[in-house]
C-alpha positions as CSV (number, residue, x, y, z in Angstrom):
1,X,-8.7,-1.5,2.6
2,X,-5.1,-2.2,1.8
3,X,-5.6,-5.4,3.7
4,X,-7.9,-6.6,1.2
5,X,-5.2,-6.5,-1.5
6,X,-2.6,-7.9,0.8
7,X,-4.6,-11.1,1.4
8,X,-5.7,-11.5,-2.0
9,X,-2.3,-11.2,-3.1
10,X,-1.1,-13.6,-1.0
11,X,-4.1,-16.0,-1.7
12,X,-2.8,-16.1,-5.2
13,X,0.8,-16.8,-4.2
14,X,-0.6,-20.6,-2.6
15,X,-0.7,-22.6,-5.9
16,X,2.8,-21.1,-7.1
17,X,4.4,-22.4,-3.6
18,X,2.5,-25.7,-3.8
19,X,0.0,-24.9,-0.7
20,X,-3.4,-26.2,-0.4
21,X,-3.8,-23.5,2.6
22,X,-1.9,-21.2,5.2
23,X,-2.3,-20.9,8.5
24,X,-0.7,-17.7,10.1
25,X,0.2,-17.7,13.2
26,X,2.8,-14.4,13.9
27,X,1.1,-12.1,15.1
28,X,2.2,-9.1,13.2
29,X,1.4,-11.3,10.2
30,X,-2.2,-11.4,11.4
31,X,-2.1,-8.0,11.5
32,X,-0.6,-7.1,8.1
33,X,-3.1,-9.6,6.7
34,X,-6.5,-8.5,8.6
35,X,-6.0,-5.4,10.8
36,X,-6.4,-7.5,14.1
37,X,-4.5,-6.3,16.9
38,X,-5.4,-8.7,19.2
39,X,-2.7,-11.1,21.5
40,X,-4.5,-14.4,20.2
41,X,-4.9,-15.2,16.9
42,X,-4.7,-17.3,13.8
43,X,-5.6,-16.8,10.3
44,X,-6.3,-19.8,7.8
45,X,-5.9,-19.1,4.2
46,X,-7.5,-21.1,1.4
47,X,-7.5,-20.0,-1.9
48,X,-10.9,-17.5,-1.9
49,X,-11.1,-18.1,1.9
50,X,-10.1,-16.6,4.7
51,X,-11.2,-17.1,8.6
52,X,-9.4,-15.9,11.8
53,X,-9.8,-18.0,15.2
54,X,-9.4,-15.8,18.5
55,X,-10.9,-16.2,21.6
56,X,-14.1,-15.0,23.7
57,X,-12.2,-11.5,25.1
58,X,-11.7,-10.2,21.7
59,X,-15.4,-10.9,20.4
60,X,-16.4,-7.2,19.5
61,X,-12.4,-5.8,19.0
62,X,-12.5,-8.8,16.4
63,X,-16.0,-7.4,14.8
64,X,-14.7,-3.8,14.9
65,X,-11.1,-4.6,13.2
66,X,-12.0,-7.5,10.8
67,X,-13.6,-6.8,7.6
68,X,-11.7,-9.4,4.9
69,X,-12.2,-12.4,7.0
70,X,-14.6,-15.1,8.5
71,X,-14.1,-14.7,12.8
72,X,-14.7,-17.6,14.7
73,X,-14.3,-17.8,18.7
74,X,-13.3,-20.6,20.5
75,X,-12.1,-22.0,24.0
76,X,-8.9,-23.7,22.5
77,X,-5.8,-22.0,21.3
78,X,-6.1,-20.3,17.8
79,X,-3.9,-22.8,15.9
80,X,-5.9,-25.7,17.7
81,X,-9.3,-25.0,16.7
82,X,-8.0,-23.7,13.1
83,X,-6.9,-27.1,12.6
84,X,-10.6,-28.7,14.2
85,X,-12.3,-26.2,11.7
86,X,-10.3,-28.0,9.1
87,X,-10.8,-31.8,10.2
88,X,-14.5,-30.8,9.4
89,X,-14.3,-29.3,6.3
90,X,-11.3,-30.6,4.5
91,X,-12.4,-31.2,0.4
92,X,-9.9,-33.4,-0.4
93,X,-7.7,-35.8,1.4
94,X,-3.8,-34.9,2.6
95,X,-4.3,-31.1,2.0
96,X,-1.0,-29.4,2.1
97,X,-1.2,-27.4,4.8
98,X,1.4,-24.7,5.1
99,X,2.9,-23.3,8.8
100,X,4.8,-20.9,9.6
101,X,8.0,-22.7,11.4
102,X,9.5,-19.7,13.1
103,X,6.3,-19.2,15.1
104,X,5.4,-22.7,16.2
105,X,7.3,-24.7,18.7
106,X,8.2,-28.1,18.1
107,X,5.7,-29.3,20.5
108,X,3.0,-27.7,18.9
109,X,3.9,-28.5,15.4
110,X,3.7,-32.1,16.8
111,X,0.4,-31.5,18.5
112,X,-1.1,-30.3,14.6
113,X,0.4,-33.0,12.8
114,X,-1.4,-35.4,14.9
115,X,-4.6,-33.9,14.6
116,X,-4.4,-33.5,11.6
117,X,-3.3,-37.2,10.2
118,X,-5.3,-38.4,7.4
119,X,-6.6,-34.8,6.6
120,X,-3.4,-33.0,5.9
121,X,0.3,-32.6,5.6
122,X,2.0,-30.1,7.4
123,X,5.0,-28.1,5.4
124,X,6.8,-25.3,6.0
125,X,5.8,-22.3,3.9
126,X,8.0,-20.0,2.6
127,X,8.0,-16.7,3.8
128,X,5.4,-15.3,2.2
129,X,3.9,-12.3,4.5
130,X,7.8,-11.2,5.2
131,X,8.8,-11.0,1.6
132,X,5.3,-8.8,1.3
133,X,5.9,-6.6,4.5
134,X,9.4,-5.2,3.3
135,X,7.8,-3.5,0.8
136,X,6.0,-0.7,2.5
137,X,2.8,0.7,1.0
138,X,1.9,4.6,1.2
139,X,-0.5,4.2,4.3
140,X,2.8,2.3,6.0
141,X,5.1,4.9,4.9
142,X,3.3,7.6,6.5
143,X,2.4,5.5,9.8
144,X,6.4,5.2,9.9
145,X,6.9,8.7,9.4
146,X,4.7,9.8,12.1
147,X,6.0,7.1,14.7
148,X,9.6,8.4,13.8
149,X,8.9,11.7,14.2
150,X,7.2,11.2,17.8
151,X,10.3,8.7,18.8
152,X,12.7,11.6,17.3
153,X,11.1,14.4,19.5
154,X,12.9,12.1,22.7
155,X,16.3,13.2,21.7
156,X,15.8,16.7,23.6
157,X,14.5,15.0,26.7
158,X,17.4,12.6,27.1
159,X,19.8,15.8,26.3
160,X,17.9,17.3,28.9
161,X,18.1,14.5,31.6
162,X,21.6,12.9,31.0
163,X,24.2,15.0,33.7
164,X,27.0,13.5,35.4
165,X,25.1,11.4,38.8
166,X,22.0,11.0,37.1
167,X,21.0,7.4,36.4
168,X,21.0,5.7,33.3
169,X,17.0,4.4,33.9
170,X,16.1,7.7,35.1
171,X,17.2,9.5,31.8
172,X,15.4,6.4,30.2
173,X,12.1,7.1,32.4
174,X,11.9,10.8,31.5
175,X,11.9,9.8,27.5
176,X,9.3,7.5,28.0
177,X,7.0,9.1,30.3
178,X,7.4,12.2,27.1
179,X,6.5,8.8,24.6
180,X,3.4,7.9,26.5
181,X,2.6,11.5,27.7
182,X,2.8,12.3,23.0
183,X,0.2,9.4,22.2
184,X,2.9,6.0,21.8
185,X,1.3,2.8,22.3
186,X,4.4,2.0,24.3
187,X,8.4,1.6,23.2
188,X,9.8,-0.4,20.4
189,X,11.9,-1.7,22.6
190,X,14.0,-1.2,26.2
191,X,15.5,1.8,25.8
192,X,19.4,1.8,25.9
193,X,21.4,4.4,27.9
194,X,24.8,3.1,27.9
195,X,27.0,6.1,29.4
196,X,31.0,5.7,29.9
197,X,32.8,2.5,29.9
198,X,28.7,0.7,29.3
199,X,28.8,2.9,25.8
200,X,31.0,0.0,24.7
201,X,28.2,-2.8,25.3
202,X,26.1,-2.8,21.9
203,X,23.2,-3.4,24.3
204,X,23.3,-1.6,27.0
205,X,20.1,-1.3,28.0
206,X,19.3,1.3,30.7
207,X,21.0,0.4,34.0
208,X,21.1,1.9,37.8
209,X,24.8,2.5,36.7
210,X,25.4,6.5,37.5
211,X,26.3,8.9,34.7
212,X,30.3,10.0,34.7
213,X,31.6,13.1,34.7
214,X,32.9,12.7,30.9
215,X,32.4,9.8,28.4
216,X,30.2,9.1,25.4
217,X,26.1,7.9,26.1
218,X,24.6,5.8,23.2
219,X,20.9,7.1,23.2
220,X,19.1,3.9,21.4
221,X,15.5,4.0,21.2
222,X,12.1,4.3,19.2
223,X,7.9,4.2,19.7
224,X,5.0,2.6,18.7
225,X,2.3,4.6,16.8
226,X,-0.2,2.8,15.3
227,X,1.4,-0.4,15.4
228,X,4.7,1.2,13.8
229,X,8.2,1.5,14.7
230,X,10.7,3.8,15.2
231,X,14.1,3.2,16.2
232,X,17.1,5.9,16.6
233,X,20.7,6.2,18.0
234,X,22.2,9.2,19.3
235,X,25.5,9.1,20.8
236,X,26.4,12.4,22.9
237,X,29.2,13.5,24.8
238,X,29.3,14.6,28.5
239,X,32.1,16.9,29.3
240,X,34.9,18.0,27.1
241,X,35.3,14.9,24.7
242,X,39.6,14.0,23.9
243,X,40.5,13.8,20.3
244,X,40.3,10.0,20.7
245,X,36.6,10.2,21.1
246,X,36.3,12.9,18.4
247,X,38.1,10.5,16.1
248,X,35.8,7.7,17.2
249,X,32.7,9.9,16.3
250,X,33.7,10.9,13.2
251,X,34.8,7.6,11.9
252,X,31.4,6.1,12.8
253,X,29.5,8.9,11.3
254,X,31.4,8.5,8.0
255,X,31.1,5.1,8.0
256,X,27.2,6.0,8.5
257,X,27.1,8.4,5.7
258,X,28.7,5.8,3.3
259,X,26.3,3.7,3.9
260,X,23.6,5.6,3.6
261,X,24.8,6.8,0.5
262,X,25.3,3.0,-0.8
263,X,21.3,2.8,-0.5
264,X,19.3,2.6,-3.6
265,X,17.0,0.1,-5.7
266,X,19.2,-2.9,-7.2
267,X,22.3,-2.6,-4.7
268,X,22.4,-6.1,-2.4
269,X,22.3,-5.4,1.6
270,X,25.8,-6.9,1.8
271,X,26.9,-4.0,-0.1
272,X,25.3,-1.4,2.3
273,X,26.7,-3.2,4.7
274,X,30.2,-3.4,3.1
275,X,30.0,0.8,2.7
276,X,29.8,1.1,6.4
277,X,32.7,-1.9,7.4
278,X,34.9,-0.5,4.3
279,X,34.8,3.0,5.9
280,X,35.7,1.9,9.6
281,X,38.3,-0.4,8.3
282,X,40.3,2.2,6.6
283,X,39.8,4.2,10.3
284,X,41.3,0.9,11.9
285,X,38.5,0.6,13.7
286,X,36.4,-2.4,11.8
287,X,37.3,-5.0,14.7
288,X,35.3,-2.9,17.2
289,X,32.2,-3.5,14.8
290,X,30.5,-6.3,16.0
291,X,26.7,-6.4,14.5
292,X,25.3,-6.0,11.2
293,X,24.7,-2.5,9.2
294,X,20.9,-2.2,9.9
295,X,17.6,-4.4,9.5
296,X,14.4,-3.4,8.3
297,X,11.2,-2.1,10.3
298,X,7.5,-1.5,10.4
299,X,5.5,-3.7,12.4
300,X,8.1,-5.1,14.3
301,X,11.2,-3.3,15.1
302,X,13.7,-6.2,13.1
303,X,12.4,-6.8,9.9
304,X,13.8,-8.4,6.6
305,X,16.0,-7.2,4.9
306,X,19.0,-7.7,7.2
307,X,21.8,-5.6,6.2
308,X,24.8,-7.6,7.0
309,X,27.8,-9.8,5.6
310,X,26.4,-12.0,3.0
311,X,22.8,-10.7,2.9
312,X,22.2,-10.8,-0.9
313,X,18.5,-9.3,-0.7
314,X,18.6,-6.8,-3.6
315,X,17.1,-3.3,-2.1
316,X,13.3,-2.2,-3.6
317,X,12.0,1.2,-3.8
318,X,9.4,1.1,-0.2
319,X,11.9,-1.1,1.9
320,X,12.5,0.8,5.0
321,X,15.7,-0.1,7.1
322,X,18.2,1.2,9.8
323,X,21.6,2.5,9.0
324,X,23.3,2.5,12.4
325,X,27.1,1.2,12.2
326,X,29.1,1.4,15.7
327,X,32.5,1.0,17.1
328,X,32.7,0.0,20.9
329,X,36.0,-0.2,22.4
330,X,35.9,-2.3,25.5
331,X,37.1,-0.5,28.7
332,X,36.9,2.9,27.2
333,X,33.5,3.8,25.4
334,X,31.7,3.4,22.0
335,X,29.6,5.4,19.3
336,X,26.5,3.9,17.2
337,X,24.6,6.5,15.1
338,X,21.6,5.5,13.5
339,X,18.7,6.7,11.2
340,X,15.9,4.9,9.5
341,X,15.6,5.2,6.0
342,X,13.2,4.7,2.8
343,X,14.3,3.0,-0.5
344,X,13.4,5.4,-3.4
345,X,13.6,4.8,-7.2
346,X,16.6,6.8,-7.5
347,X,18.3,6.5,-4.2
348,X,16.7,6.9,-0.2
349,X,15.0,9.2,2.0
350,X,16.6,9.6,5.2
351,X,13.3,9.7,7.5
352,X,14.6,10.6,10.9
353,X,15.5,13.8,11.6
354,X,19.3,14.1,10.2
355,X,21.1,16.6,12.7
356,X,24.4,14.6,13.3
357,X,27.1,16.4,14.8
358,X,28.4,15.7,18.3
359,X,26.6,16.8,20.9
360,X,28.8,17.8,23.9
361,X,26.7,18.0,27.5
């Protein structure tokens, strides 16, 4: 099980980081670590040890999914009784206890700290699991491929559905009823139909607002297979588009390609992400890009590495991240193309379905 290997690996990563024991508490971390897919969870890691805490309505989804790990069920929440399980069998006195500080709330940092006085010292861990997770093994890369292939098949339904009257979250609706009706475990995220002037909001997620007659529609969206992610932008064109909105498309899809083309083991994110600004900025268009080049994904749809200004993460063959530059021009319209692609020893893989060229409805 490649879970086994992950744990082990990171067991052996506690002593270097100056960590008597870890206690996860992300989710997707959990998962990653032990194959649970529960809502309720926590995993404490000693050196040879491992034991997950969850509650009484995942007692046999627990059994069935955890092979690598002690399970014990409780009444309290997981990070609660992780840390009574520890009051009563600490070895040594002030254990360093590591946390994970971007999934506990100050309250309940608080509320393990004072349980835990006497027995052990709460520190913040580095981010062990995340540095793991952006390296995508071979059973990953194929879960990815098949959840961006299912989320890439949605394209012909929103082409389909999108005509001038129709509304955004009915164009939205049809692509995820097709999701659900191909196997997804649900979306990555709200899907974003942003047609006319609401092309310009980065975010537009799918509103009541009414199709126009002519104007661009950013097409943002992605499944869950498997646990996976996909993600993909496609920005079409309904009615006859003005060489204004030509322009804009083909600036953004350059700037895409350069980016793209920037991808390969050694090269910093900031420099991916440089590619795509350079490329609008000699388009005189960089002021209407307002969010980074792309992020990684997997188990959760934003994932390190972040490719943006100042990001100096050096790309790995297995990292798997968004290219999706944009240029939204408030009052008029914008344009976001995006694919998801694989690091490879001598370059990338683009995984999503590549067909780029403006699509005019």
């Amino acid at each position: 099980m490649a879970q086994n290997a992950r744990l082990r690996r990171l067991q052996s990563e506690l002593a270097p980081a100056k960590l008597d024991l870890l206690l996860i508490t992300h989710l997707p971390n959990v998962r990653y670590l032990t194959g649970f897919t529960g809502s309720s969870a926590a995993l404490l890691i000693g050196p040879s040890s491992a034991t997950l805490f969850t509650d009484g309505r995942y007692v046999t989804q627990a059994k069935e999914e955890v092979a690598n790990a002690r399970i014990v069920i409780g009444t309290k929440a997981p990070a609660t009784a992780a840390a009574e399980f520890l009051l009563k069998r600490a070895k040594r006195p002030q254990a360093i206890l590591g946390i994970e500080p971007e999934s506990l709330t100050a309250g309940a940092r608080d509320r393990l700290a004072a349980l835990l006085r006497g027995k052990a010292r709460l520190r913040s861990a580095p981010p062990l699991v995340e540095r793991a997770r952006m390296v995508k093994d071979a059973g990953e890369l194929r879960l990815i491929r098949c959840a961006i292939e299912l989320g890439a098949s949605l394209f012909r339904i929103a082409c389909n559905t999108i005509k001038p009257g129709a509304r955004e979250v009915e164009v939205a609706a049809a692509m995820e009823f097709e999701a659900r009706s191909k196997g997804a475990e649900g979306m990555s995220f709200p899907t974003i139909i942003a047609a006319g002037p609401r092309s310009a909001v980065v975010h537009g997620r799918a509103s009541a607002a009414r199709i126009p007659r002519r104007g661009f529609v950013v097409c943002d969206f992605g499944v869950i297979l498997s646990g996976y992610c996909s993600d993909r932008t496609r920005t079409v064109h309904v009615g006859q588009p003005s060489r204004e909105a030509r322009n804009l498309y083909a600036a953004v899809l350059e700037a895409q390609l350069a980016a793209i083309a920037k991808v390969r083991p050694g090269v910093t994110a900031a420099e991916v992400d440089e590619a795509a600004r350079s490329a609008l900025r000699k388009a005189k268009l960089a002021q209407y890009f307002t969010h980074s080049t792309g992020h990684g994904l997997g188990l959760e749809i934003h994932e390190a590495p972040r490719l943006a200004v100042g990001q100096q993460q050096k790309l790995e063959p297995g990292m798997v991240v968004t290219i999706e530059p944009g240029a939204y021009i408030p009052g008029k319209g914008g344009v976001r193309i995006e694919d998801v692609v694989v690091v490879t020893p001598s370059g990338c893989d683009v995984l999503t379905p590549a067909d780029k060229q403006l699509v005019i409805l």
